[in-house]
N, C-alpha and C positions, 0 to 999 in steps of 0.2 A: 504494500500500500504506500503511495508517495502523500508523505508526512511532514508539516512544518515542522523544522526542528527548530528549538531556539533553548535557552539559558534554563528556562523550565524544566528542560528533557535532560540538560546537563544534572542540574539538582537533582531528580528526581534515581538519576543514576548512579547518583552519591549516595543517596539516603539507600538507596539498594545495596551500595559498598559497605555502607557503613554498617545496614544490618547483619552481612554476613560476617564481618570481623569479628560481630557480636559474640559470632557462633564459637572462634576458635580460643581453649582456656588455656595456651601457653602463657607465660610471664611472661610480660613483656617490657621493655621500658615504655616511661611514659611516653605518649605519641598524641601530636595533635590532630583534628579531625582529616585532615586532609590524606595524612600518613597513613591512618585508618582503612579511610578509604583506599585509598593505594593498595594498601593488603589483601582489605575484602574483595577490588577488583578482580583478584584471581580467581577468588571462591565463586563468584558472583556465573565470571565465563566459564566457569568448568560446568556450573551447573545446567545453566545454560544450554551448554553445546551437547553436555555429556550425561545430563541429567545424576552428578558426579557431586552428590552433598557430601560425601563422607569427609570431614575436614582431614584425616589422616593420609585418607586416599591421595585430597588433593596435594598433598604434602610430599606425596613421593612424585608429583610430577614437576614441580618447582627448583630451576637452576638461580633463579635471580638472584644478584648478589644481596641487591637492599634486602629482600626477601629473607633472605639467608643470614643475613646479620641481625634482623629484628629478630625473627622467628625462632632461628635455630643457634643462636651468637656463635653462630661462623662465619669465616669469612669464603666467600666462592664465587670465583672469576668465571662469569658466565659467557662467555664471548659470544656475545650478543644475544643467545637465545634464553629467554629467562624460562621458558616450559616445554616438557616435551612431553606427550602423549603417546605412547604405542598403542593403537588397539588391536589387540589380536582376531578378535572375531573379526573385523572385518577388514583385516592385513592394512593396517594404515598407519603411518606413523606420519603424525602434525608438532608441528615447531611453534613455537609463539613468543611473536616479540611485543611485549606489552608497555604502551605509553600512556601513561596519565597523569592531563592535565590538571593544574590546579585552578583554571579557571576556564569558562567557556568559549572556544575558538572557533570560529565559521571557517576557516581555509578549507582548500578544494584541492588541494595537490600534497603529497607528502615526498617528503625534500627526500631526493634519493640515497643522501646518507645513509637516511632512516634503514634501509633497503640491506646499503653494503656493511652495515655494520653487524649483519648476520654472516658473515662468511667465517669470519677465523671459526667458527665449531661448522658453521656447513661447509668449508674445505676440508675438516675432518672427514665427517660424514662422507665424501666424497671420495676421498685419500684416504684408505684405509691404512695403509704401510706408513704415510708423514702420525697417522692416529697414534698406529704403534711403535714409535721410534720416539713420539713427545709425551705419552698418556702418564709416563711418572711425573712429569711436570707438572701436569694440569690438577685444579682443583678437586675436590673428591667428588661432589655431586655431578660435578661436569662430567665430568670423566666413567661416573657409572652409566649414564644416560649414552655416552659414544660406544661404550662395552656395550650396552643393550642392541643399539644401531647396530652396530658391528653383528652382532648375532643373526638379526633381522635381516639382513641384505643377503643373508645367505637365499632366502625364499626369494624368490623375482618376481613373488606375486604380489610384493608390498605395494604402496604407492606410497608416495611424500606431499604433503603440503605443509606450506607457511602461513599460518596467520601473522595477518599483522593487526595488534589489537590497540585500540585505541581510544579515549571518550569525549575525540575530538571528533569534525565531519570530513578531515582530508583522507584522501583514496589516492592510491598509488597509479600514478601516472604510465602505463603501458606503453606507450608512444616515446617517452622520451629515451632519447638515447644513450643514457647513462643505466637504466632501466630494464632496455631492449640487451643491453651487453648483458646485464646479469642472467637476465630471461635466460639467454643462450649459452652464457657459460653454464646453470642448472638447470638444463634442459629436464629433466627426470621430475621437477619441483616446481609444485601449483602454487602458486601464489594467491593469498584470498584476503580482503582487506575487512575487519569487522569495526564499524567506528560508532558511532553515537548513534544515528539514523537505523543501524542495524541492531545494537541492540536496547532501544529507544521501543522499536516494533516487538522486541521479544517481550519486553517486559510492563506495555502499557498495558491498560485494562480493556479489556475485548470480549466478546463473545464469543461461546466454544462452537465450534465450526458444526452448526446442525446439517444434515443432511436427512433427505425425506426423499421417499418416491409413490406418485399416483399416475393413475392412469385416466383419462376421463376421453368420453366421446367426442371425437370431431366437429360433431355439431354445436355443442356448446365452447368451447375452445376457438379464441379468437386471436391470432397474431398479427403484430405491426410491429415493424423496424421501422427505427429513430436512426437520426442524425449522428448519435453517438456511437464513438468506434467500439464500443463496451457491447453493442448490443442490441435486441430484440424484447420487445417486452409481450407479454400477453395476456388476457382479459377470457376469464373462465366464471360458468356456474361449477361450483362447487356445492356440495354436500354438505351437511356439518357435521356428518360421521366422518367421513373423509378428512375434513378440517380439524375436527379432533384427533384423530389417528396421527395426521402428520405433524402436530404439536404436543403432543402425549410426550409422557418422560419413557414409554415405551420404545427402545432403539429399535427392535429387532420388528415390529410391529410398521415403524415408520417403513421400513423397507419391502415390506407386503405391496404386492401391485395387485394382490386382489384380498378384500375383506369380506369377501359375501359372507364367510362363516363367520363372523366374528357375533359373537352373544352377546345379548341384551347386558347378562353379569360381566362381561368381558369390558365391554363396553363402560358400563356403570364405575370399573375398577380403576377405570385410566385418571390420571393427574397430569396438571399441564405443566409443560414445561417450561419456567420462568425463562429460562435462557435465549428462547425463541423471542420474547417481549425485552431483549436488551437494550436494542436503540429506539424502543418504543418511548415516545417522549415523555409518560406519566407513569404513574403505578394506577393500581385500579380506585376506580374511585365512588365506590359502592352502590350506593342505591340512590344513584340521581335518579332524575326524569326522566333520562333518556332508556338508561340501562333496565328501569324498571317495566317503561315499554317492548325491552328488548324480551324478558320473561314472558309477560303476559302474550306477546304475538305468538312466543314457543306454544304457549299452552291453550292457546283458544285457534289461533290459524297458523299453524306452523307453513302450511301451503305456500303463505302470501308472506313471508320471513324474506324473501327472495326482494320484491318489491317493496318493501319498508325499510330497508334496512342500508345506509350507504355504501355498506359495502367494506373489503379487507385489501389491508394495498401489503405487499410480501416483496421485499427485494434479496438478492444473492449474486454472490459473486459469481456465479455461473449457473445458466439454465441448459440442460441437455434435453431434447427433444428426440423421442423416436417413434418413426410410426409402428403401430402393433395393431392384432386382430383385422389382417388384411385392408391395414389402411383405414378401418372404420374408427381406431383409437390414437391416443397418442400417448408415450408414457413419457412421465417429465420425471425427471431428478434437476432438484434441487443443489444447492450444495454452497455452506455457510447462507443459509437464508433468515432473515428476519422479519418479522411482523413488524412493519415501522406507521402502517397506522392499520388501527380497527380493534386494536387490543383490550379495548372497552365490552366490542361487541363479545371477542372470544375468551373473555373471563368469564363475563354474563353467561354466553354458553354453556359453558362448564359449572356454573353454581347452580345454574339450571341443572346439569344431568345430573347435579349430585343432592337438588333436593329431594326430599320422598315422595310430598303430595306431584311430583313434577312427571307427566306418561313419558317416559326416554324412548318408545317407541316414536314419538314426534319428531325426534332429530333426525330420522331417516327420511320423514316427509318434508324436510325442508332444507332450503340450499339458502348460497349467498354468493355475490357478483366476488370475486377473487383478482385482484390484480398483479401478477407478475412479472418484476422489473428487474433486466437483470443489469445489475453498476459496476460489474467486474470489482475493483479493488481503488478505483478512482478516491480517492480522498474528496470530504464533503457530502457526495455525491447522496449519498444515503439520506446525507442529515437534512439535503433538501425537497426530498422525496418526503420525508416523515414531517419536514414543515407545510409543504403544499397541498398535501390530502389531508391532513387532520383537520374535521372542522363538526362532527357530529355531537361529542362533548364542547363546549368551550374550550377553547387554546388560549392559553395566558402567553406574553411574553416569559415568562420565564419557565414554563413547561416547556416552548420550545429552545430555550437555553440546555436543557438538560440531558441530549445530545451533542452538545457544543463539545470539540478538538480540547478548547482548554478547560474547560469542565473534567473531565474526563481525566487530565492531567493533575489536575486540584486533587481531586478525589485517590489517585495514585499516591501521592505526594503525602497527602494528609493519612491516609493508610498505613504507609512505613511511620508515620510518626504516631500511630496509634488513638490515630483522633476518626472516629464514622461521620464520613462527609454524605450526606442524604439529600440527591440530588433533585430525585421528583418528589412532588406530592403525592400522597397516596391516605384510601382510608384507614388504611395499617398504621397506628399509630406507637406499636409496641417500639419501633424501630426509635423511640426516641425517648426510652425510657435509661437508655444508654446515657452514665452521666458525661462522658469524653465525646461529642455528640455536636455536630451541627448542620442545620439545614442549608442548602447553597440561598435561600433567599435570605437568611440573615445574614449571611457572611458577606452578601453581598451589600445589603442596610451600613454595616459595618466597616467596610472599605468604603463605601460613600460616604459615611460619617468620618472616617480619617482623611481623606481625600476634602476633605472642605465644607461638610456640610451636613453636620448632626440636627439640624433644624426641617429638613428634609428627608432624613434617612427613615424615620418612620412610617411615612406616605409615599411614597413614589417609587414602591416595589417595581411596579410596570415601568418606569422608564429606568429606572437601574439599568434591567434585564432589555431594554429597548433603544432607545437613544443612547443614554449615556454607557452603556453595556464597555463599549472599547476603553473609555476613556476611566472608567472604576476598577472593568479585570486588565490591567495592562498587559500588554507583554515584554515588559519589561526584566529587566536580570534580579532585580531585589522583590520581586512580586510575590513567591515562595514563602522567603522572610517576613515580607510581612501579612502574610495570610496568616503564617504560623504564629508570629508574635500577635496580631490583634486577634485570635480567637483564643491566647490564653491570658489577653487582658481580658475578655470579655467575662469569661469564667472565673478571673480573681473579683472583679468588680461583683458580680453577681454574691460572692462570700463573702467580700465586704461587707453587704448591704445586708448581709444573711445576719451577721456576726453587731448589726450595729442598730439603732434607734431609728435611722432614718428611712423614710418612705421609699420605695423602689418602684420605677417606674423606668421602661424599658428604651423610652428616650434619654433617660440621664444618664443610658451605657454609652450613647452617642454622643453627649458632651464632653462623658470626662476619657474617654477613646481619642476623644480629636484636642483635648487638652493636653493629654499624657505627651501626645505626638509631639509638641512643641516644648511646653515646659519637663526636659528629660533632666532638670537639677529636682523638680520633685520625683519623691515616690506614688505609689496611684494613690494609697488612702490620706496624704496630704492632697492630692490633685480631687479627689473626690470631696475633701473637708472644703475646701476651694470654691466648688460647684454649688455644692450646698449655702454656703457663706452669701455668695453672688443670688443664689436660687431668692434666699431669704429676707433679703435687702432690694429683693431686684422691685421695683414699684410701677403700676398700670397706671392709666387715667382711669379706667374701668376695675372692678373689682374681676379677675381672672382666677381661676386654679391653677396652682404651681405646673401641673401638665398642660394646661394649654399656654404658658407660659414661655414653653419651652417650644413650640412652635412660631414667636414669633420674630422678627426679624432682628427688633432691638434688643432684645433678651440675645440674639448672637453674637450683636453689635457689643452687647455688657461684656461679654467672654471675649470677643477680641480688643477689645480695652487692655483684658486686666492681663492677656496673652501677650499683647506690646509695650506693657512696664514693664513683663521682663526681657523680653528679647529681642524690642523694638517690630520692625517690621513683619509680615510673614508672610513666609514666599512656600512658594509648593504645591497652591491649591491649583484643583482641576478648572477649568473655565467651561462653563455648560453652554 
């Protein structure tokens, strides 16, 4: 999938370092975060590549010197290659030369040093006889891993590749010809470059590659090509047995191209599978109006469900079509598909089959318009698919944020750091009984109140997530930081006010939030005593309550008063 990268996906891949360093319980000396990470880099791509947690395991693959002097207080002359991998089972032995950056770099080329500064141990590998005429010289771990080699080249079935790893975005330049020499002097050796972008995709948060196959008749089955090189999309009556079968957590069921036998209790046993509603843009949202006429058509005219109902839009990175039953069908597989709108409809569905007073023999007599679109791996592409067909429940600006590239990111992000980012709305409200816990529309309140403007951050949810959406989620390089830091002010403030006399009310987390930002010679619960102080003094022409108080313009104007006795001017705010 082609992927914005930026500073976020840098962090994001640190905080992944930094969890697995967590993992390994050698003594170590003290090390600051960066060095951390550095370590856990290794852990991070073995696992990765090799699905290779076992931190001992990865321990016997590791040449690097820093490696080796943190880790194992040796010292060991890597010459150049800081890992090496044999797999046996599938005759491969991989090299890895590992660089990581301490800060985020956009470059596009990697300087071909990088390249030849793997050769003193790949001229080993190469030269077996210079191997054995210098191997008393060379370091111990180095030196075990060219014995290994050594052993290995005897089979001529091996192959060789080089990673080159990295958690920047440059990629080794093939064309140049400092590059082209190496190529040809290690003609026998793959080259493969792994940098941020690559394992950016391994480790964001995605949905597991669902795969479904139905069959349905020609005649309801409608296809049209689009403009896009991605693809063909198509427009079918489906069934809603069918439509459950292929969203069921049942795998092996999904791959059935024929269900005629399938029973009433077979039927009644099936649950759906969340995973299919990934990039659906809400959670369910129980018993509106809408959903609730979705029950009652099942149950009185399942018939005309077909006709009432707007209908399911299904996108996948690949649609396979083949003709079957002498042309009169066609079977489709799917493959990584998702429900990106109608998800409303097909929860409804399913509560339906699974109440009692509910005839589940009606799901057989009734279909619904299906649309499939196939988006190949196009970045966006999906997210604007599930923006332009949802419109049967209300669509909020910020339901359709909850799809959003940096969303998604956030949620990553805040995860390694052990805080539950909850992105959609939903009638499930258990999910916030978690005290480490926050919803994207408050964090969003929140960044608009530090960004300039705690007077407004209680009302204008929709243009947050609307207008001002770019200018509140930047994408900027300290963005991370401060999502992390204002959501555990937001939690200290709220104990404050737990722990203290004074009234709590959820705009004054938006004062003393965008106060803290400026005055950083107080602490919060000085910057809170502060708030209150100003709150208490603060005088109307009209008699007002302290909350609506706090929505007016001069009661901000009091706060930036008492903001530039101390530190004159302030600069930084967003301009709407």
């Amino acid at each position: 999938m082609r992927r914005n990268i930026s500073s976020i996906d840098y962090d994001i891949l640190e905080e992944c370092a930094l969890k697995y360093f967590e993992k390994v319980e050698k003594k170590t000396k003290s090390l600051d975060n960066k060095n951390k990470a550095r370590i856990g880099f290794y852990y991070l791509v073995f696992d990765l590549l090799y699905n290779m947690n076992q931190v001992e395991e990865v321990n016997t693959c590791i040449t690097d010197q820093t490696f080796s002097n943190i880790m194992r207080q040796q010292d060991n002359k890597d010459l150049g290659i800081d890992a090496v991998y044999i797999d046996e089972e599938n005759k491969e032995v991989n090299f890895f030369n590992f660089k990581y950056r301490e800060k985020f770099i956009k470059g596009k080329t990697k300087a071909h040093d990088e390249l030849r500064a793997c050769e003193p141990f790949l001229l080993y590998v190469q030269d077996t006889n210079s191997f054995e005429k210098d191997k008393s010289e060379l370091s111990n771990f180095t030196r075990e891993k060219l014995n290994d080699i050594a052993d290995v080249k005897k089979d001529s079935q091996y192959s060789y590749k080089l990673y080159m790893v990295t958690n920047d975005m440059t990629t080794t330049d093939i064309e140049e010809p400092q590059i082209t020499a190496f190529k040809k002097n290690y003609s026998w050796l793959e080259v493969e470059d792994i940098n941020l972008a690559t394992i950016s995709e391994w480790v964001s948060i995605r949905s597991k590659e669902n795969v479904s196959i139905l069959v349905l008749e020609n005649e309801s089955l409608l296809q049209h090509g689009t403009s896009y090189e991605t693809a063909n999309s198509y427009v079918a009556e489906v069934s809603l047995v069918e439509l459950i079968k292929m969203t069921s957590q049942n795998i092996d069921l999904r791959m059935k191209e024929n269900i005629d036998d399938l029973s009433i209790e077979e039927l009644a046993d099936l649950e759906i599978d969340l995973d299919v509603l990934f990039d659906n843009v809400r959670g369910y949202l129980g018993n509106t109006n809408y959903n609730k006429k979705i029950l009652e058509t099942l149950k009185k005219e399942p018939g005309k469900f077909f006709l009432f109902n707007n209908g399911i839009t299904i996108t996948a990175d690949d649609i396979n079509v083949k003709e079957v039953r002498l042309g009169k069908a066609s079977r489709i597989k799917l493959d990584r598909f998702q429900v990106v709108n109608g998800g409303q409809s097909l929860r409804t569905i399913y509560k339906y089959k699974d109440q009692k007073d509910s005839p589940i023999e009606n799901l057989a007599k009734a279909s619904v318009l299906v649309r499939f679109f196939k988006t190949g791996q196009e970045e966006g592409l999906i997210n604007k698919v599930s923006e332009y067909t949802n419109s049967q429940n209300a669509i909020s600006a910020i339901d359709l944020r909850t799809v959003d590239q940096l969303q998604l990111k956030i949620e990553k992000h805040l995860e390694l750091k052990g805080i539950q980012y909850i992105r959609k709305r939903s009638s499930d409200k258990t999910k916030l009984q978690l005290e480490n816990s926050i919803t994207m529309e408050k964090l969003g309140q929140l960044l608009f109140a530090y960004a300039g403007y705690p007077e407004k951050a209680g009302n204008n949810k929709r243009k947050i997530f609307s207008e001002y959406y770019e200018k509140v989620f930047t994408n900027e390089s300290d963005l991370m930081d401060r999502i992390i830091s204002t959501i555990d002010t937001y939690h200290k403030i709220i104990s404050l006010y737990n722990d203290d006399d004074y009234k709590y009310y959820e705009q004054k987390v938006y004062y003393i939030i965008y106060l803290k930002r400026f005055l950083s010679n107080k602490n919060l619960k000085e910057c809170l005593e502060l708030f209150e102080d100003v709150l208490l003094n603060y005088e109307t022409k009209q008699e007002v309550s302290p909350s609506r108080k706090l929505l007016q313009s001069k009661f901000k104007e009091e706060i930036n008063r008492i903001i530039k006795l101390d530190i004159g001017d302030i600069k930084g705010l967003i301009n709407l």
